[in-house]
N, CA, C and O atoms as a Tinker XYZ file with bonds, in Angstrom:
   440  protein
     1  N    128.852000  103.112000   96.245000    73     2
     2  CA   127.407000  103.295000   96.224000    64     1     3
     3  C    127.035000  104.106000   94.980000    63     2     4     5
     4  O    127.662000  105.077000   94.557000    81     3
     5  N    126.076000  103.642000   94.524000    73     3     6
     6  CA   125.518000  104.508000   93.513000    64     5     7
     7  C    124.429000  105.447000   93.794000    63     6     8     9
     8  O    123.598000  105.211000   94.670000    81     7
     9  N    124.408000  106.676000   92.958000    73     7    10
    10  CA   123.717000  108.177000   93.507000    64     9    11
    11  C    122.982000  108.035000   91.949000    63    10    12    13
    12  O    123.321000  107.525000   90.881000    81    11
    13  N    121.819000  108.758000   92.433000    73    11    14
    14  CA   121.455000  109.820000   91.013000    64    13    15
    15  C    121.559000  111.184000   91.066000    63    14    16    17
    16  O    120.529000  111.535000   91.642000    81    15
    17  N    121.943000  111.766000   90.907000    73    15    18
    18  CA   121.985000  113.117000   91.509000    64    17    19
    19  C    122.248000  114.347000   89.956000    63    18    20    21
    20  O    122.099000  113.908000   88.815000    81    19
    21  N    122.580000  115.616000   90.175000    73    19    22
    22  CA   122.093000  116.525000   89.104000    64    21    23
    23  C    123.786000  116.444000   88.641000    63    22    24    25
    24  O    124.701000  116.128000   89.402000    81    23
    25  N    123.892000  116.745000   87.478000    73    23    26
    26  CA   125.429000  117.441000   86.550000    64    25    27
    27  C    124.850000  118.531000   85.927000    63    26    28    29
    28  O    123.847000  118.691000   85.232000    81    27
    29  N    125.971000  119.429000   86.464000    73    27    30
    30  CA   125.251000  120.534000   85.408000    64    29    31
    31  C    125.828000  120.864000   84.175000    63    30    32    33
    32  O    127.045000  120.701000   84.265000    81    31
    33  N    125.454000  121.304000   82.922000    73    31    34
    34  CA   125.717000  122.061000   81.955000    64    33    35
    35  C    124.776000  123.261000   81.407000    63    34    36    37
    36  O    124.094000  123.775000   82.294000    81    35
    37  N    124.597000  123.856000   79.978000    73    35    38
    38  CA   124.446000  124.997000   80.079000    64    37    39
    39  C    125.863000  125.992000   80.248000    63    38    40    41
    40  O    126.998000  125.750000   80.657000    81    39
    41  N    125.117000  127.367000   79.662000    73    39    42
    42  CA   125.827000  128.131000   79.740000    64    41    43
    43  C    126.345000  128.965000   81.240000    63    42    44    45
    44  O    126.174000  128.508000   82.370000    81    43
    45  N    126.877000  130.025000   80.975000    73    43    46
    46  CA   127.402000  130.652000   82.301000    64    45    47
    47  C    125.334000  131.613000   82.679000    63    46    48    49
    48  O    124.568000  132.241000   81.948000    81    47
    49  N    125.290000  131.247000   83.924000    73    47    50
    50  CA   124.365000  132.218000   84.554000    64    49    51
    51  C    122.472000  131.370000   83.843000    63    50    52    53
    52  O    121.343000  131.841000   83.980000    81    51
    53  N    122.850000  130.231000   83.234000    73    51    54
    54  CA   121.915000  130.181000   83.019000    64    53    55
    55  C    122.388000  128.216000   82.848000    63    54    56    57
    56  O    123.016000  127.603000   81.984000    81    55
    57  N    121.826000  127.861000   83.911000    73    55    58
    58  CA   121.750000  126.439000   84.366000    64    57    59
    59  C    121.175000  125.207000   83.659000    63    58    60    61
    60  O    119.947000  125.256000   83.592000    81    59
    61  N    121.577000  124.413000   83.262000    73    59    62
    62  CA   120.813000  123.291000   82.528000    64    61    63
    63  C    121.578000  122.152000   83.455000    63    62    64    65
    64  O    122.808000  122.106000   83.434000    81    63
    65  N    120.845000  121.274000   84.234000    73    63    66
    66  CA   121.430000  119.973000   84.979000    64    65    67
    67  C    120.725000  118.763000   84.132000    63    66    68    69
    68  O    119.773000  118.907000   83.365000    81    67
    69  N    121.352000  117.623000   84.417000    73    67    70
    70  CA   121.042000  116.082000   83.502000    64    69    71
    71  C    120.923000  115.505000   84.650000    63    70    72    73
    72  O    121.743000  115.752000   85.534000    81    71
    73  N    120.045000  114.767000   84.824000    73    71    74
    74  CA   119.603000  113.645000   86.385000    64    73    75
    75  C    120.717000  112.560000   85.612000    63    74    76    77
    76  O    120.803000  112.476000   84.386000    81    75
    77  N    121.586000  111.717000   86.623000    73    75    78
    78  CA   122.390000  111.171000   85.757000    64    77    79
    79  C    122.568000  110.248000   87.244000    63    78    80    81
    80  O    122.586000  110.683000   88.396000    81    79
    81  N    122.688000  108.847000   86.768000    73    79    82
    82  CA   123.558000  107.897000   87.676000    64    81    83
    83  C    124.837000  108.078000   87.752000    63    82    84    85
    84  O    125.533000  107.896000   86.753000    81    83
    85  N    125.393000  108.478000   88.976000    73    83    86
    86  CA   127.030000  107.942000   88.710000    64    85    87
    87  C    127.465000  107.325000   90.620000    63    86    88    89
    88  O    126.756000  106.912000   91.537000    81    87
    89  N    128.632000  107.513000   90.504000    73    87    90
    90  CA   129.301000  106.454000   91.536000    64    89    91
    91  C    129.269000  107.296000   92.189000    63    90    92    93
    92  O    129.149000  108.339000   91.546000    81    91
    93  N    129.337000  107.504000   93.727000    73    91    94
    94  CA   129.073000  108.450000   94.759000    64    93    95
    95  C    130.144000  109.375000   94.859000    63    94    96    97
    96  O    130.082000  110.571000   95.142000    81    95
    97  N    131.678000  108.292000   94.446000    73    95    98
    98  CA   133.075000  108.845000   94.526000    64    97    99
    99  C    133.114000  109.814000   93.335000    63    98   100   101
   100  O    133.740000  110.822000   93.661000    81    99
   101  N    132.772000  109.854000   92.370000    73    99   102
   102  CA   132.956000  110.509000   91.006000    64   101   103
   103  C    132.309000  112.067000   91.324000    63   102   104   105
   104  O    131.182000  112.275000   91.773000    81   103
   105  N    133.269000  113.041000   90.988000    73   103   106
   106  CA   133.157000  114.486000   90.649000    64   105   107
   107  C    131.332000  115.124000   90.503000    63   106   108   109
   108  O    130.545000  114.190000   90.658000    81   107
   109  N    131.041000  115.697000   90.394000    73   107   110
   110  CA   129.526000  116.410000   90.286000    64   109   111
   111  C    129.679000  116.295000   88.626000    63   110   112   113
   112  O    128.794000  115.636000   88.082000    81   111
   113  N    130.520000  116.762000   87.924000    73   111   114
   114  CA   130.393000  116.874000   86.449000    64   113   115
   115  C    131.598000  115.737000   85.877000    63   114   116   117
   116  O    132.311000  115.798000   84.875000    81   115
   117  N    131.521000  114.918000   86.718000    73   115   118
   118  CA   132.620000  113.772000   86.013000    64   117   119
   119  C    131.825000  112.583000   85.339000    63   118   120   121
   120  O    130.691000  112.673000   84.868000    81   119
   121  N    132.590000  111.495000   85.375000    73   119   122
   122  CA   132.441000  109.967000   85.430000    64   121   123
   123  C    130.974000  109.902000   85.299000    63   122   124   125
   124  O    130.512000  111.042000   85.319000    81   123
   125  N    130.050000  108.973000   85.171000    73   123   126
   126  CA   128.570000  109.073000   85.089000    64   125   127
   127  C    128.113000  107.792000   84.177000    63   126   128   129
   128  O    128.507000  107.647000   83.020000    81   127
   129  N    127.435000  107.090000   84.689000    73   127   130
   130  CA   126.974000  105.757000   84.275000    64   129   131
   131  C    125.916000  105.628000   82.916000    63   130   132   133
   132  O    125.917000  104.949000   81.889000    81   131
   133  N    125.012000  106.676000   83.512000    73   131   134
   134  CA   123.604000  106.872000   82.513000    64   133   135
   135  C    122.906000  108.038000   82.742000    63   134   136   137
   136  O    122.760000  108.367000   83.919000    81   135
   137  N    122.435000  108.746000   81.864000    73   135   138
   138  CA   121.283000  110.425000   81.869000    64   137   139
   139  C    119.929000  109.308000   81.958000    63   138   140   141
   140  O    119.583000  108.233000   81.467000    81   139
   141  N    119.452000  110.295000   82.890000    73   139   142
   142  CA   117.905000  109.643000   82.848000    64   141   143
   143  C    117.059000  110.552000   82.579000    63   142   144   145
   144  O    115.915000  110.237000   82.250000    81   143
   145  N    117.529000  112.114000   82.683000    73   143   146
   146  CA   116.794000  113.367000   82.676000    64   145   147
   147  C    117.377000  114.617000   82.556000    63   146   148   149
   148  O    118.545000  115.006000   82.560000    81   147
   149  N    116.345000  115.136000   82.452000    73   147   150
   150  CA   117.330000  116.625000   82.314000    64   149   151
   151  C    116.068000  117.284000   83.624000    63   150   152   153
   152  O    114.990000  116.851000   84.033000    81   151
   153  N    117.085000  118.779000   84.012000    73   151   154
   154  CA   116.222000  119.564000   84.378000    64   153   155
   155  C    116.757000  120.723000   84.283000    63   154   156   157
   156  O    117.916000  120.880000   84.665000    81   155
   157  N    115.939000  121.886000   83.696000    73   155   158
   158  CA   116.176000  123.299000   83.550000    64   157   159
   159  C    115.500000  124.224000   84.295000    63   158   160   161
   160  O    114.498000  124.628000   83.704000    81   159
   161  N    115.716000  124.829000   85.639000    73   159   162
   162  CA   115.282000  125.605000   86.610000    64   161   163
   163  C    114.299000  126.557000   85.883000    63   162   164   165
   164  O    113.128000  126.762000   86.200000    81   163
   165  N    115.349000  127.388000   84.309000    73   163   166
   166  CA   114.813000  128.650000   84.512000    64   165   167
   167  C    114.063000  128.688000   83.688000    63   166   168   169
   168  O    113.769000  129.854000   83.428000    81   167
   169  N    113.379000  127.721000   82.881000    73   167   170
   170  CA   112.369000  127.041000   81.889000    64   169   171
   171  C    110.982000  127.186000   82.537000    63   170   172   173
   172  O    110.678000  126.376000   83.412000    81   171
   173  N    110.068000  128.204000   82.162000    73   171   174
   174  CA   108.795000  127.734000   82.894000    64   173   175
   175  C    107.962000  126.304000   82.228000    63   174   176   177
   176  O    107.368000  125.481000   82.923000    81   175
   177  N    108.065000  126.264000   81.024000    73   175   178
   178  CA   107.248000  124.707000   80.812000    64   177   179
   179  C    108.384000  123.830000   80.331000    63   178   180   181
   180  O    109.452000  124.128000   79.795000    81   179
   181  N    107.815000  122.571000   80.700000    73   179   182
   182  CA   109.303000  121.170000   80.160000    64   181   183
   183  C    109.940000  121.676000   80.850000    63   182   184   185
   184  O    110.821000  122.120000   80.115000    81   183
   185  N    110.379000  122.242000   82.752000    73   183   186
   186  CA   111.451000  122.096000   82.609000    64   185   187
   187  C    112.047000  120.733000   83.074000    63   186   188   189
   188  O    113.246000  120.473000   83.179000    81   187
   189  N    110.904000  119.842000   83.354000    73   187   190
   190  CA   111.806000  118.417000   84.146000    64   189   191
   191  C    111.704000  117.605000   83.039000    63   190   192   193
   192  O    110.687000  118.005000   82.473000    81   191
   193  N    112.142000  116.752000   82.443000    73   191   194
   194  CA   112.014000  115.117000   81.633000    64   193   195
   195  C    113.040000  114.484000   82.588000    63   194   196   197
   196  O    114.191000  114.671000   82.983000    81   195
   197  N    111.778000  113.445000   82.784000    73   195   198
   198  CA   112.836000  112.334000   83.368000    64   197   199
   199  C    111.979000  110.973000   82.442000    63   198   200   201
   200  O    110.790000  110.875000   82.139000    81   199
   201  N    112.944000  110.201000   82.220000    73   199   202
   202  CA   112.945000  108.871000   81.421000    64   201   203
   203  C    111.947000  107.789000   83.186000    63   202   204   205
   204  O    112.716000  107.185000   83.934000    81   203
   205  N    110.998000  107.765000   83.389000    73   203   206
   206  CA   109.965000  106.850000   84.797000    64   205   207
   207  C    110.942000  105.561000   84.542000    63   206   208   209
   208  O    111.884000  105.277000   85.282000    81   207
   209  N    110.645000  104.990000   83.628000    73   207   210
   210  CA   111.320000  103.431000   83.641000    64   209   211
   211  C    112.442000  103.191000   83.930000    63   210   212   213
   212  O    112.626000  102.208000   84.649000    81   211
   213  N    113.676000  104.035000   83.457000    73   211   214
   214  CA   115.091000  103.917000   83.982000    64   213   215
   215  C    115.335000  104.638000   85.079000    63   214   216   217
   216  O    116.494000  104.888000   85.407000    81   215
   217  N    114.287000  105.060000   85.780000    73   215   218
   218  CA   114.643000  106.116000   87.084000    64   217   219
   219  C    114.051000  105.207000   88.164000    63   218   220   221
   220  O    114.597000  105.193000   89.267000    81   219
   221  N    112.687000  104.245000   87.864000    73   219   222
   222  CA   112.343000  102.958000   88.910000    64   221   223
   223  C    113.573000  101.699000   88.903000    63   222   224   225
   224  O    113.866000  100.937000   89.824000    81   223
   225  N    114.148000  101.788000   87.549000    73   223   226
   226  CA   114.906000  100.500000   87.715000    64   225   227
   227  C    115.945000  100.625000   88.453000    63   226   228   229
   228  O    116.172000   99.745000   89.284000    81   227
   229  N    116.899000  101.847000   88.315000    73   227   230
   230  CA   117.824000  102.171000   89.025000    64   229   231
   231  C    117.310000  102.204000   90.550000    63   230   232   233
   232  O    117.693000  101.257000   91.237000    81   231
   233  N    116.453000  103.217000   91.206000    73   231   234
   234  CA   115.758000  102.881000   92.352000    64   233   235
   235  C    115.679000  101.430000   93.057000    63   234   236   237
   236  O    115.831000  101.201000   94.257000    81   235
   237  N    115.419000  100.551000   92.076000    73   235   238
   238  CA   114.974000   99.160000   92.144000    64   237   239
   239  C    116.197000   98.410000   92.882000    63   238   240   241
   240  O    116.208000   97.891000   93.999000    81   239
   241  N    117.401000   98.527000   91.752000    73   239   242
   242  CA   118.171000   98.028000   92.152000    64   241   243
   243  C    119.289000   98.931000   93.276000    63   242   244   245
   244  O    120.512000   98.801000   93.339000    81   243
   245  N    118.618000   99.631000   93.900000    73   243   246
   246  CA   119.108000  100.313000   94.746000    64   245   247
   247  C    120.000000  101.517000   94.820000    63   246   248   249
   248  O    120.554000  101.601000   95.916000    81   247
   249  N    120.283000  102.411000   94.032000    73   247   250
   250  CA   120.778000  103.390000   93.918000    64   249   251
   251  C    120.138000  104.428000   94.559000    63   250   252   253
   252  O    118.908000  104.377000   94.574000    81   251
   253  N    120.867000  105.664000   95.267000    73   251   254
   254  CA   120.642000  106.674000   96.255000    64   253   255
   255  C    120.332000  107.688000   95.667000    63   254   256   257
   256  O    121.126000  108.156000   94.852000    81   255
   257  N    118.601000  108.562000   96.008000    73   255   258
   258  CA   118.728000  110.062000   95.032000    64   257   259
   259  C    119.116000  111.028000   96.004000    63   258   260   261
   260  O    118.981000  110.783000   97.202000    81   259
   261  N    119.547000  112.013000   95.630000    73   259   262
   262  CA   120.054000  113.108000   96.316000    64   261   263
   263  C    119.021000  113.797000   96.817000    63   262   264   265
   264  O    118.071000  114.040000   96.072000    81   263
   265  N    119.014000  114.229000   98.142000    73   263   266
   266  CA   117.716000  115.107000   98.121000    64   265   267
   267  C    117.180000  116.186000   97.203000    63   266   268   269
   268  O    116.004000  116.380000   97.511000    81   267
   269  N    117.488000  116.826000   96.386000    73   267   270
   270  CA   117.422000  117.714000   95.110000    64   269   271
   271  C    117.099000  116.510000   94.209000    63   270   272   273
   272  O    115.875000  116.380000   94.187000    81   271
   273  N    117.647000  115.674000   93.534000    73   271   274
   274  CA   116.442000  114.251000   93.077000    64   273   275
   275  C    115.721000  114.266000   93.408000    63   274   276   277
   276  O    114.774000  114.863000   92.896000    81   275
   277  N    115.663000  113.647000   94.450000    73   275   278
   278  CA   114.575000  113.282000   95.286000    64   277   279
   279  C    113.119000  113.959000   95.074000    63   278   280   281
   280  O    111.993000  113.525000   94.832000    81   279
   281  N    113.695000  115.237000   95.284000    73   279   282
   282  CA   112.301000  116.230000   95.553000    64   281   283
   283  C    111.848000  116.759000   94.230000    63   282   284   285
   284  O    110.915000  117.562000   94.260000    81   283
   285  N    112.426000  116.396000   92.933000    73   283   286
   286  CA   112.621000  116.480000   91.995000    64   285   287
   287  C    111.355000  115.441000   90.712000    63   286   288   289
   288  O    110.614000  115.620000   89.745000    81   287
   289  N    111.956000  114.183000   91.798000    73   287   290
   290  CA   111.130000  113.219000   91.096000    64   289   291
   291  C    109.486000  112.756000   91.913000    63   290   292   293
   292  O    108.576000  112.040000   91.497000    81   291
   293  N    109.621000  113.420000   93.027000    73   291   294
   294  CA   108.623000  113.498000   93.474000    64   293   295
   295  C    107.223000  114.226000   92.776000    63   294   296   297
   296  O    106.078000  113.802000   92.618000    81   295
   297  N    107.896000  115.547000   92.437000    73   295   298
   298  CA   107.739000  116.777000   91.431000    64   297   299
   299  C    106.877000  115.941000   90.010000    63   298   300   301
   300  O    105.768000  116.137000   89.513000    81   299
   301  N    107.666000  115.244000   89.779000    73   299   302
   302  CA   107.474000  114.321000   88.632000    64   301   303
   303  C    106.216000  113.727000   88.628000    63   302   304   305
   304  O    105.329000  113.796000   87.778000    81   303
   305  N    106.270000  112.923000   90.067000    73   303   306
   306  CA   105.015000  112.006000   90.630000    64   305   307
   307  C    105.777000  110.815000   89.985000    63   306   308   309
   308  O    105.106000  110.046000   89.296000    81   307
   309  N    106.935000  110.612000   90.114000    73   307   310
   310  CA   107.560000  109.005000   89.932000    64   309   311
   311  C    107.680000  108.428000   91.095000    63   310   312   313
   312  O    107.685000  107.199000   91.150000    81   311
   313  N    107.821000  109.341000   92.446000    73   311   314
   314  CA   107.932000  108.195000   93.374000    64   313   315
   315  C    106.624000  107.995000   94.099000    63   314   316   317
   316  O    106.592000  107.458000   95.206000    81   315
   317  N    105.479000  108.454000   93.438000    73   315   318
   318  CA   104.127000  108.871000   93.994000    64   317   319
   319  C    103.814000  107.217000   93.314000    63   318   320   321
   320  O    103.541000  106.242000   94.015000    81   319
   321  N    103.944000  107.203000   91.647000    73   319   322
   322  CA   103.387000  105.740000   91.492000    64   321   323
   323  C    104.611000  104.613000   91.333000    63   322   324   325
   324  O    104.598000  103.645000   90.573000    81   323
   325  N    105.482000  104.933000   92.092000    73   323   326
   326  CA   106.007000  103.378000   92.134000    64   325   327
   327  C    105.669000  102.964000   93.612000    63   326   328   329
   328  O    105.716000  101.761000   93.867000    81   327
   329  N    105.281000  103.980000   94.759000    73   327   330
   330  CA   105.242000  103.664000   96.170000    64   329   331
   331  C    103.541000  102.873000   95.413000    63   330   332   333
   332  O    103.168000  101.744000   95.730000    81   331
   333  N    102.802000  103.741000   94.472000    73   331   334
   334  CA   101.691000  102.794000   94.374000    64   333   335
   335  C    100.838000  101.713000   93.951000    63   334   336   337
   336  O     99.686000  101.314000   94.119000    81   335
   337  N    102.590000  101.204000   92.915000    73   335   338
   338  CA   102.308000  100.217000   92.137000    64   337   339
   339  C    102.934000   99.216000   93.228000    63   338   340   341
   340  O    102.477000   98.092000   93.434000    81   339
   341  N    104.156000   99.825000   93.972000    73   339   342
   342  CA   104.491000   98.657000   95.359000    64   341   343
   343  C    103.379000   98.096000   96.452000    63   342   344   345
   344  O    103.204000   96.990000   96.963000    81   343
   345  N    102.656000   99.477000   96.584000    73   343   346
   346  CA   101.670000   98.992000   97.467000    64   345   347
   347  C    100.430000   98.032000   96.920000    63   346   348   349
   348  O     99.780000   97.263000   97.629000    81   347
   349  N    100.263000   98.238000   95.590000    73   347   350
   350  CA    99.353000   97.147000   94.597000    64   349   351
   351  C     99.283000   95.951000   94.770000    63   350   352   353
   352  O     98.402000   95.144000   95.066000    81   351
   353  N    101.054000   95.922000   94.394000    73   351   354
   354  CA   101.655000   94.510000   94.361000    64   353   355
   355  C    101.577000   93.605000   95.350000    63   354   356   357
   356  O    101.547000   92.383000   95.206000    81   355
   357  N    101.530000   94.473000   96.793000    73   355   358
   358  CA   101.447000   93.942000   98.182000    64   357   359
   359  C     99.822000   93.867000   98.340000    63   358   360   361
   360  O     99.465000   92.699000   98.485000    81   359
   361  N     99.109000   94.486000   98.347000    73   359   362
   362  CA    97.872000   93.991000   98.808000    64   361   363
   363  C     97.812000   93.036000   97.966000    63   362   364   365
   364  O     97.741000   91.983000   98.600000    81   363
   365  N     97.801000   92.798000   96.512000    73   363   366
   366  CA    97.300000   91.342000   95.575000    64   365   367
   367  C     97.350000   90.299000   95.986000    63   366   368   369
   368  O     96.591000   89.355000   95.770000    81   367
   369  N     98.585000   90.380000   96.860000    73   367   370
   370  CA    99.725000   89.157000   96.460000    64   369   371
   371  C     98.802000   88.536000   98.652000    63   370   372   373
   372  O     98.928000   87.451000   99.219000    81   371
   373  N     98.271000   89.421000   98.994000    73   371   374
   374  CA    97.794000   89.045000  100.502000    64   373   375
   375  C     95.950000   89.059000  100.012000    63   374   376   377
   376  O     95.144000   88.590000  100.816000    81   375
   377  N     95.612000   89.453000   99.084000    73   375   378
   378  CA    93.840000   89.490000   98.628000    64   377   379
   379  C     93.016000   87.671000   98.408000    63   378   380   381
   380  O     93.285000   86.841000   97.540000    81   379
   381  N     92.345000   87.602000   99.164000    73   379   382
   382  CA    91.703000   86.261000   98.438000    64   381   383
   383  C     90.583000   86.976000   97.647000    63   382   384   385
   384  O     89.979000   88.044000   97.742000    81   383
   385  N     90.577000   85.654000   96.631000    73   383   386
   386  CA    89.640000   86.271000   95.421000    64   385   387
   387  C     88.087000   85.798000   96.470000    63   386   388   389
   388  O     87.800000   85.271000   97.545000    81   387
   389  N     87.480000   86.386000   95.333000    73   387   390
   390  CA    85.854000   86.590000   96.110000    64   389   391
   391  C     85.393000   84.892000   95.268000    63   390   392   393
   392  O     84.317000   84.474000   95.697000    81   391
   393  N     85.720000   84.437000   94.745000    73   391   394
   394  CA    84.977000   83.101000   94.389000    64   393   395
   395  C     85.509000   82.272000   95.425000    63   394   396   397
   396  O     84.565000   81.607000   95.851000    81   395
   397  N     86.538000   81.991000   96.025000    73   395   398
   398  CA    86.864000   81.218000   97.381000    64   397   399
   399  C     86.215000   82.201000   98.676000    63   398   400   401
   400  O     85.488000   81.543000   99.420000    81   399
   401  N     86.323000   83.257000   98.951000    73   399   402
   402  CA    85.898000   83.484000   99.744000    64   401   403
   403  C     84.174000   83.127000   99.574000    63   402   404   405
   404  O     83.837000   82.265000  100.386000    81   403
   405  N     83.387000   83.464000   98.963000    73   403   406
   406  CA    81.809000   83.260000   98.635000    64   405   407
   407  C     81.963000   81.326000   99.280000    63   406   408   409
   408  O     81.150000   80.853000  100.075000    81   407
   409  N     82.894000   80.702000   98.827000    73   407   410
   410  CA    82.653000   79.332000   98.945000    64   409   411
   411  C     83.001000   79.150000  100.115000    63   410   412   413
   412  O     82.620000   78.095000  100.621000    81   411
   413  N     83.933000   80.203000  101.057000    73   411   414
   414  CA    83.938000   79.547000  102.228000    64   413   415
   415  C     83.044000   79.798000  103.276000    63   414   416   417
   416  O     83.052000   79.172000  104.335000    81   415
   417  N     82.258000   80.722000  102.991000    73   415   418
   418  CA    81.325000   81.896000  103.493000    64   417   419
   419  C     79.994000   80.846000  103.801000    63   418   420   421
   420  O     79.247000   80.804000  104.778000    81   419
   421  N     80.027000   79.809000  102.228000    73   419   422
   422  CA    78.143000   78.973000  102.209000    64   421   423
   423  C     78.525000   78.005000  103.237000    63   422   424   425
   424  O     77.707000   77.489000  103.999000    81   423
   425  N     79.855000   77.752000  103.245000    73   423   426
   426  CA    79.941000   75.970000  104.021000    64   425   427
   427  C     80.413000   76.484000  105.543000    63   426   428   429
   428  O     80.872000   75.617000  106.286000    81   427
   429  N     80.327000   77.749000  105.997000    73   427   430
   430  CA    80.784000   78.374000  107.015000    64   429   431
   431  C     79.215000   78.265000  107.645000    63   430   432   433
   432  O     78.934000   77.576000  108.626000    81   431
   433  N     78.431000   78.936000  107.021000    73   431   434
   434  CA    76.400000   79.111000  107.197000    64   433   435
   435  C     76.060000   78.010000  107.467000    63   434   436   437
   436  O     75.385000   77.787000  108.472000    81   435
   437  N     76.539000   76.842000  106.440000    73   435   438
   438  CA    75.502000   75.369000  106.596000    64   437   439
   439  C     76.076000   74.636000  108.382000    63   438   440
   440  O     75.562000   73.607000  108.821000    81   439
């Protein structure tokens, strides 16, 4: 299974983690597929970058965030607009347009 979850680097006592894909089996600071982000706790501004596009695709194709991700990218508001570009996609795709509806509406009256 694939995770996204934090690796850390940085120095001693002062934390720097990389949001990073890797394999669920692989070490906390091992093996690792792709960085999508960084995050620095003790940073008051910038401390999150996360790359949105490679963090939905991975999502997409199903990879697991860690709860610390998770709450991370929430933070972000990445999983705020992909739940709302999903939910977009779903009402469109169930919406009739208003020029068929108007037409079914006159021959519904007559």
């Amino acid at each position: 299974m694939v995770r996204i979850r934090l690796r850390r680097v940085g120095r001693k006592k002062a934390p720097v983690y990389r949001i990073v894909i890797a394999d669920s089996q692989s070490p906390r600071d091992g093996k690792f597929i792709e960085v999508i982000g960084q995050y620095a706790p003790r940073q008051a501004e910038n401390s999150l970058n996360v790359n949105e596009d490679r963090a939905n695709y991975w999502l997409g194709v199903g990879a697991q965030p860690s709860d610390t991700v998770r709450s991370l990218l929430r933070k972000a508001g990445v999983l705020k607009r992909r739940h709302e570009a999903r939910l977009a996609a779903k009402l469109q795709g169930s919406a009739v347009p208003l020029s068929e509806r108007a037409e079914g509406d006159e021959a519904g009256a007559q």
